[in-house]
DSSP file (Angstrom, degrees, kcal/mol; ACC not computed):
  #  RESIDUE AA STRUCTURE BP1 BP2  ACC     N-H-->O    O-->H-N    N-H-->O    O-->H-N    TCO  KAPPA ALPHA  PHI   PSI    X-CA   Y-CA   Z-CA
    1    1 A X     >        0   0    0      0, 0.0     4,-1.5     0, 0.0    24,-0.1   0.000 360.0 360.0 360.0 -41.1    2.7    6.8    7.8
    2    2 A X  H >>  +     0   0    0      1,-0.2     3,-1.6     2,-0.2     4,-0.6   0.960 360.0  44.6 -52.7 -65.1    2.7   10.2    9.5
    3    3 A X  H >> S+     0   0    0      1,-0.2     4,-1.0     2,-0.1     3,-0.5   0.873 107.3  60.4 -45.0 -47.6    1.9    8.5   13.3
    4    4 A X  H 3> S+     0   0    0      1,-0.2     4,-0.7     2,-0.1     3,-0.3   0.811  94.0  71.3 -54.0 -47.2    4.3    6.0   12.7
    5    5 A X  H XX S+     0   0    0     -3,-1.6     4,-2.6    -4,-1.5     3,-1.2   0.861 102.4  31.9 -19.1 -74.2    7.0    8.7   12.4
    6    6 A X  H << S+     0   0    0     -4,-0.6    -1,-0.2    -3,-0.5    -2,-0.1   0.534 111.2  52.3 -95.1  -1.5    7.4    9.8   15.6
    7    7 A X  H 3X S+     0   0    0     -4,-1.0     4,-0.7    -3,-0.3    -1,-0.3   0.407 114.5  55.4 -90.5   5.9    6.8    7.0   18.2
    8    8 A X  H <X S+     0   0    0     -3,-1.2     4,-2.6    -4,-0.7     5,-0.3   0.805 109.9  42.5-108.2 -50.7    9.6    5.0   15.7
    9    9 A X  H  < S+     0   0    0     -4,-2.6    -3,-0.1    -5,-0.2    -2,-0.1   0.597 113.7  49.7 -83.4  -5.6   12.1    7.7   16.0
   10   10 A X  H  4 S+     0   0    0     -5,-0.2    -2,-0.2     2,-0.1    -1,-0.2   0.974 120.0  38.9 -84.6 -46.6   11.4    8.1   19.9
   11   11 A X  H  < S+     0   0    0     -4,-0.7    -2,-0.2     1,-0.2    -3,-0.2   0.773 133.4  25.6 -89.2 -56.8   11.8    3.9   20.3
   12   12 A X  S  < S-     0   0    0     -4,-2.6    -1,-0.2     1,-0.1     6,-0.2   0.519  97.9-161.9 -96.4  -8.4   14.7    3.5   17.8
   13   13 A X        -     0   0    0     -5,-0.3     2,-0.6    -3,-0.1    -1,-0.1  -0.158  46.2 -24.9   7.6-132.0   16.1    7.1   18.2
   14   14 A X  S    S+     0   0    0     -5,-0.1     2,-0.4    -4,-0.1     3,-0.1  -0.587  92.3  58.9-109.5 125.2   18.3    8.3   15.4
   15   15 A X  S  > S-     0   0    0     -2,-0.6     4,-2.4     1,-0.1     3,-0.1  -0.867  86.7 -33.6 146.9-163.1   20.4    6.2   13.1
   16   16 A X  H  > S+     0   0    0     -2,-0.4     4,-2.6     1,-0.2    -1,-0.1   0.858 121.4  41.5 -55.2 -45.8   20.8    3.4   10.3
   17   17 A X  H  > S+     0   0    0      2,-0.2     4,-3.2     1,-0.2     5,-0.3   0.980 114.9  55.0 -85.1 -35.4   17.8    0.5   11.3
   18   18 A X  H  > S+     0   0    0      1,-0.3     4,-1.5     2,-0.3    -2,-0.2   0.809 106.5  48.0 -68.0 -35.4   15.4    3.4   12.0
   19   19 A X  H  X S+     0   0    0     -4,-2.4     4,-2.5     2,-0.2     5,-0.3   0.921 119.2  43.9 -69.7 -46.4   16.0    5.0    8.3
   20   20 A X  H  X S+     0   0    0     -4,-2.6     4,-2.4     1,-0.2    -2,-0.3   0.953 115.6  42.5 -81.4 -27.2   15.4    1.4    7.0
   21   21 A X  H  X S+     0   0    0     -4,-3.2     4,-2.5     1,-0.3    -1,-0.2   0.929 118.3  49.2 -67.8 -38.9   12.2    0.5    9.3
   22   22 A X  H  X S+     0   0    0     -4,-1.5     4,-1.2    -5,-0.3    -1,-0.3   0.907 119.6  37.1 -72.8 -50.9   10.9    4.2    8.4
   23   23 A X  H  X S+     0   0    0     -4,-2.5     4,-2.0     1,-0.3     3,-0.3   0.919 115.5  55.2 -80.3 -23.9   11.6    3.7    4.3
   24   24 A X  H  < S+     0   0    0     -4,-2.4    -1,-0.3    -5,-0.3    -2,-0.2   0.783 106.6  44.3 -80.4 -38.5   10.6    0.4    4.5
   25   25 A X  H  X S+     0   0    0     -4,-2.5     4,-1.2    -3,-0.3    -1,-0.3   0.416 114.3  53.5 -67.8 -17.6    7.2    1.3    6.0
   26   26 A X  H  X S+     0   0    0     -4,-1.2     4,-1.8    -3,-0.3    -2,-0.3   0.923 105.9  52.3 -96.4 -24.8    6.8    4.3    3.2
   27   27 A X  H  < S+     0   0    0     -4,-2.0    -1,-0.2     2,-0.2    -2,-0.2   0.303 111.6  48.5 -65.0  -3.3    7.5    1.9    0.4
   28   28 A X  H >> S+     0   0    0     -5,-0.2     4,-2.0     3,-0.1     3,-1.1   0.760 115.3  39.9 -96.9 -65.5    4.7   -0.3    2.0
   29   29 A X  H 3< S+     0   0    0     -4,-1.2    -2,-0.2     1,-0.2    -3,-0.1   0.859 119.0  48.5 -32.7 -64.7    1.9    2.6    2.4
   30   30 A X  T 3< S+     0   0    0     -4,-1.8     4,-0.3     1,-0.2     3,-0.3   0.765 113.0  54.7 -77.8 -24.1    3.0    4.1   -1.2
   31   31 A X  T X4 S+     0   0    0     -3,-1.1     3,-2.6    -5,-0.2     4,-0.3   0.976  98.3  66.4 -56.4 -82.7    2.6    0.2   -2.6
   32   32 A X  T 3< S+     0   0    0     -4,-2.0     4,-0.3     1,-0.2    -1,-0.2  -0.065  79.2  61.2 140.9 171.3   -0.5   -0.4   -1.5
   33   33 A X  T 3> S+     0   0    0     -3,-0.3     4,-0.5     2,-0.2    -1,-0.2   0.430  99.2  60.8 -53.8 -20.2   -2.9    1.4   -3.0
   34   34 A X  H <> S+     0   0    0     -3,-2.6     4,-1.1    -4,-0.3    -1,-0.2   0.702  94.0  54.9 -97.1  -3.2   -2.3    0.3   -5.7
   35   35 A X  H >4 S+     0   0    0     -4,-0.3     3,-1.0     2,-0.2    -1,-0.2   0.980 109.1  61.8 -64.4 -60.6   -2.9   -3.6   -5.0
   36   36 A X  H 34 S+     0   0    0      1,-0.4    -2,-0.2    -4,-0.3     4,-0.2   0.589  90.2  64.0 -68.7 -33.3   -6.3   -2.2   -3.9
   37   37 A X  H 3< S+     0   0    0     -4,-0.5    -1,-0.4     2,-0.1    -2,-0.2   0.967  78.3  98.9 -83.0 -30.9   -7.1   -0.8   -7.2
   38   38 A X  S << S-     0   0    0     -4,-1.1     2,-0.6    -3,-1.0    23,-0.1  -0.002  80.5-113.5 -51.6 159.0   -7.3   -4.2   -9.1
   39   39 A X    >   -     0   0    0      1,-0.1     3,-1.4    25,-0.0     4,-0.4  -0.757   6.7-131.4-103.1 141.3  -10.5   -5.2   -9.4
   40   40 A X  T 3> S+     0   0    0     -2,-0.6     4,-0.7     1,-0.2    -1,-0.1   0.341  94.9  68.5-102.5  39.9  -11.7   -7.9   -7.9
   41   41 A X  H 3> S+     0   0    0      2,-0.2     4,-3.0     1,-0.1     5,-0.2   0.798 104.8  58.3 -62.3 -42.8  -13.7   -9.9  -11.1
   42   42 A X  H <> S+     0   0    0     -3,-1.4     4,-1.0     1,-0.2    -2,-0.2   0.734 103.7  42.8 -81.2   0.7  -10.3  -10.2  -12.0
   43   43 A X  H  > S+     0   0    0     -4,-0.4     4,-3.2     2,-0.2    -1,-0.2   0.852 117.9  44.3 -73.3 -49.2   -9.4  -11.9   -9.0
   44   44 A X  H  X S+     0   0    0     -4,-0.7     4,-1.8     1,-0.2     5,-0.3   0.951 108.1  58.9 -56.4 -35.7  -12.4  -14.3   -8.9
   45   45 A X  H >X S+     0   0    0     -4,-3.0     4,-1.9     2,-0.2     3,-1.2   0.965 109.5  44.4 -74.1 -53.8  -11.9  -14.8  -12.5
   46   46 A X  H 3<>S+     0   0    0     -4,-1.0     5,-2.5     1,-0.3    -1,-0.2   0.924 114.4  49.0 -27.0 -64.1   -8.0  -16.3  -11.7
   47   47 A X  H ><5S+     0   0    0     -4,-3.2     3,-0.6     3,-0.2    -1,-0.3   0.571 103.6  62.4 -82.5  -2.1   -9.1  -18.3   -8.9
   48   48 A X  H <<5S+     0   0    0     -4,-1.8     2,-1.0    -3,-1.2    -2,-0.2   0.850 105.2  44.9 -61.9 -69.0  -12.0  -19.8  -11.0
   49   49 A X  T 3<5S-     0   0    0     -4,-1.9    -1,-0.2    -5,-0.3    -2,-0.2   0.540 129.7 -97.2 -55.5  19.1   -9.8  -21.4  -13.4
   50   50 A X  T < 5 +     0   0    0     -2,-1.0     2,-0.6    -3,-0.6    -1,-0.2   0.685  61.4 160.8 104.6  -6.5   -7.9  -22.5  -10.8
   51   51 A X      < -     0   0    0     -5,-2.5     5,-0.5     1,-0.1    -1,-0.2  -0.627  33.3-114.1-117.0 137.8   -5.0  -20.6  -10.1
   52   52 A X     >  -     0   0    0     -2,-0.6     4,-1.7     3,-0.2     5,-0.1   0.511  27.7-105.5 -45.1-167.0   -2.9  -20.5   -7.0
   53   53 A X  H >> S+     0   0    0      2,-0.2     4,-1.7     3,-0.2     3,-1.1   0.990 127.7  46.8 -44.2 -84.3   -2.3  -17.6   -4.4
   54   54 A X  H 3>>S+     0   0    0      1,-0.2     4,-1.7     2,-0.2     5,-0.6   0.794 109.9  46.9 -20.9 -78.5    0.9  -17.3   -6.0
   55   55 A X  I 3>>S+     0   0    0      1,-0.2     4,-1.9     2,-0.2     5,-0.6   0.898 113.0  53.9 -53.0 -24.3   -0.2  -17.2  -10.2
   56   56 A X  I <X>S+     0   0    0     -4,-1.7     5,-2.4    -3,-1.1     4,-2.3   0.987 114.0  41.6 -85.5 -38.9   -3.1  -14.5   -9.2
   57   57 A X  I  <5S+     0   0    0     -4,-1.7     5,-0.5    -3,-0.3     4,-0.3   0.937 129.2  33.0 -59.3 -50.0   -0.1  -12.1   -7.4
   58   58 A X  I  <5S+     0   0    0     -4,-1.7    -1,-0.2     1,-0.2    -2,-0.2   0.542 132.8  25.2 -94.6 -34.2    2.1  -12.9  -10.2
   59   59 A X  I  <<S+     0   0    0     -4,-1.9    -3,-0.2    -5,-0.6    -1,-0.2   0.639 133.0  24.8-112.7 -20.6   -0.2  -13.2  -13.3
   60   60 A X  I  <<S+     0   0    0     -4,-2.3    -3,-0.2    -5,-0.6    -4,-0.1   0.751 122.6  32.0-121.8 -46.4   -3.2  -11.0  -12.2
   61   61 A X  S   <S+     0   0    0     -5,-2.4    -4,-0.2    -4,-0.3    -3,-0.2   0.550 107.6  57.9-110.0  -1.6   -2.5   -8.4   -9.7
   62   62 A X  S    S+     0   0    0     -5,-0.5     4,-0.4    -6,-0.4     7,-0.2   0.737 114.4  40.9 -90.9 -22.3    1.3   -7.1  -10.3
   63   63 A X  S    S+     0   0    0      1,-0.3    -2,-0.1     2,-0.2    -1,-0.1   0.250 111.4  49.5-140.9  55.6    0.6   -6.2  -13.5
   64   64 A X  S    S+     0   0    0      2,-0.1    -1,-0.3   -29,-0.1    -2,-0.1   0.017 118.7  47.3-105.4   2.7   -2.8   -4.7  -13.2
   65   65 A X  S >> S+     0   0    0      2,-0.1     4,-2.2   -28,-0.1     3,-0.6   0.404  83.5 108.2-114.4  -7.3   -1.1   -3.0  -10.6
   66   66 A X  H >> S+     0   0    0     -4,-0.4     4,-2.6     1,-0.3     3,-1.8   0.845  84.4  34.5 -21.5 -89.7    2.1   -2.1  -12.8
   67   67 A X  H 3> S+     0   0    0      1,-0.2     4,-1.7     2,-0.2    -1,-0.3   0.670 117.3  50.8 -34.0 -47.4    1.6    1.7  -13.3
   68   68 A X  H <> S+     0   0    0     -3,-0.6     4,-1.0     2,-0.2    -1,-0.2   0.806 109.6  47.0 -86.9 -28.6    0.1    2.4  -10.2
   69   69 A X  H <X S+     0   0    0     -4,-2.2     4,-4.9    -3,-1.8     5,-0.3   0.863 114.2  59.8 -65.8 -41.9    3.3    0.3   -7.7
   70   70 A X  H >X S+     0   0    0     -4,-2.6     4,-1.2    -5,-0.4     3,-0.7   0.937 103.7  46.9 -55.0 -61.4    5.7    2.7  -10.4
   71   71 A X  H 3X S+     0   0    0     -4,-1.7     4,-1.7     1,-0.3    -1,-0.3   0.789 120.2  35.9 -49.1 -52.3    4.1    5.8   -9.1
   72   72 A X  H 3X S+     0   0    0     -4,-1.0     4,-1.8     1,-0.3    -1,-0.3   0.739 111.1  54.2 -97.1 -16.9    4.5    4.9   -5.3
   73   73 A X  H << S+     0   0    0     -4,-4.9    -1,-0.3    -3,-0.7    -2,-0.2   0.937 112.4  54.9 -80.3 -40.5    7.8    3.1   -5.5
   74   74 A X  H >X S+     0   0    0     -4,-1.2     4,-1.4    -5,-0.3     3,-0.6   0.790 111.4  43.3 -58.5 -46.9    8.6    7.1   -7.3
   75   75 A X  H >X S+     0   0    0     -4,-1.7     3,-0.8     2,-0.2     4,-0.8   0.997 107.1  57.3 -67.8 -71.7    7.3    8.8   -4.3
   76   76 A X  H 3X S+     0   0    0     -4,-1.8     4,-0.8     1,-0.2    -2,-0.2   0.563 110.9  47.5 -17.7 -21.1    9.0    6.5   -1.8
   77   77 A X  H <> S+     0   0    0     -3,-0.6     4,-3.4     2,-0.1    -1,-0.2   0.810 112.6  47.0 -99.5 -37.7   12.3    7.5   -3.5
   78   78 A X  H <X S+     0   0    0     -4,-1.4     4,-3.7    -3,-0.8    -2,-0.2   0.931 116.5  41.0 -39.7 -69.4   11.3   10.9   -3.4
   79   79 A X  H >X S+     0   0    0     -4,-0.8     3,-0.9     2,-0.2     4,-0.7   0.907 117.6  55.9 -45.6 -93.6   10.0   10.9    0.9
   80   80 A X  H 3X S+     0   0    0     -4,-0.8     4,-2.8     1,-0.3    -2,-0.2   0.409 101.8  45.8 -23.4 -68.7   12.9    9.0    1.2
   81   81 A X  H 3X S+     0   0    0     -4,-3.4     4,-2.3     2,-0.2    -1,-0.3   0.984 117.6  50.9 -42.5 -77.4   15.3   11.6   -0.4
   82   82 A X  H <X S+     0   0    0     -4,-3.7     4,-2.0    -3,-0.9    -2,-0.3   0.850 100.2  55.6 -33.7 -54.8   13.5   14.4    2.0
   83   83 A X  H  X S+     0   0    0     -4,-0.7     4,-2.0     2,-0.3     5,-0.3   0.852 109.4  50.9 -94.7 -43.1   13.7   12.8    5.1
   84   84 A X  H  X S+     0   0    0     -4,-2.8     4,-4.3    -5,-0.2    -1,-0.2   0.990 118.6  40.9 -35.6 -54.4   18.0   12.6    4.5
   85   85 A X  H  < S+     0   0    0     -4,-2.3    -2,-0.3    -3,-0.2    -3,-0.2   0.904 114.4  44.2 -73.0 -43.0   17.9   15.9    3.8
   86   86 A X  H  < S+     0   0    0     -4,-2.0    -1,-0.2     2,-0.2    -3,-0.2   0.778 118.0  46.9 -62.4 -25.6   15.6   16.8    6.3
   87   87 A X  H  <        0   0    0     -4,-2.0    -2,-0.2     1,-0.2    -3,-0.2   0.951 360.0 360.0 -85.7 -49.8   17.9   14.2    9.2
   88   88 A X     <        0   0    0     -4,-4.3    -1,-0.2    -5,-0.3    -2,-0.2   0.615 360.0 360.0 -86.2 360.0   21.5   15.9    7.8
């Protein structure tokens, strides 16, 4: 996230799409990890029986991932919050 900063705000310079590209890119990093943590038997185990792309994101890996997405969407609001205060 950190490199991203500052070639984004040189390119876009200061204002309204640059705060969304910027939050939008820490709400991806702070997401995730935690897609990463599922484990993946329980992936295999989905797509043995059969079940699409779609049911294993929906049924398998959002909410083995619950806890972990809560946490980073909580930090995102958090960076998010700084980086106002730090731009006003």
């Amino acid at each position: 996230m950190a490199p991203f900063v500052l070639p984004a705000a040189l390119f876009f310079g200061i204002g309204t799409f640059p705060g969304i590209v910027l939050g939008h890119a820490a709400c991806d990093q702070a997401n995730r990890p935690g897609f990463k943590m599922v484990e993946q038997e329980m992936v295999e185990a989905g797509e043995a029986f059969g079940a699409s792309r779609l049911a294993v994101l929906f049924l398998i890996k959002l909410p083995l991932a619950f806890r972990s997405i809560t946490a980073g969407v909580n930090q995102c609001v958090m960076m998010s919050l700084s980086m106002v205060i730090i731009a006003s």
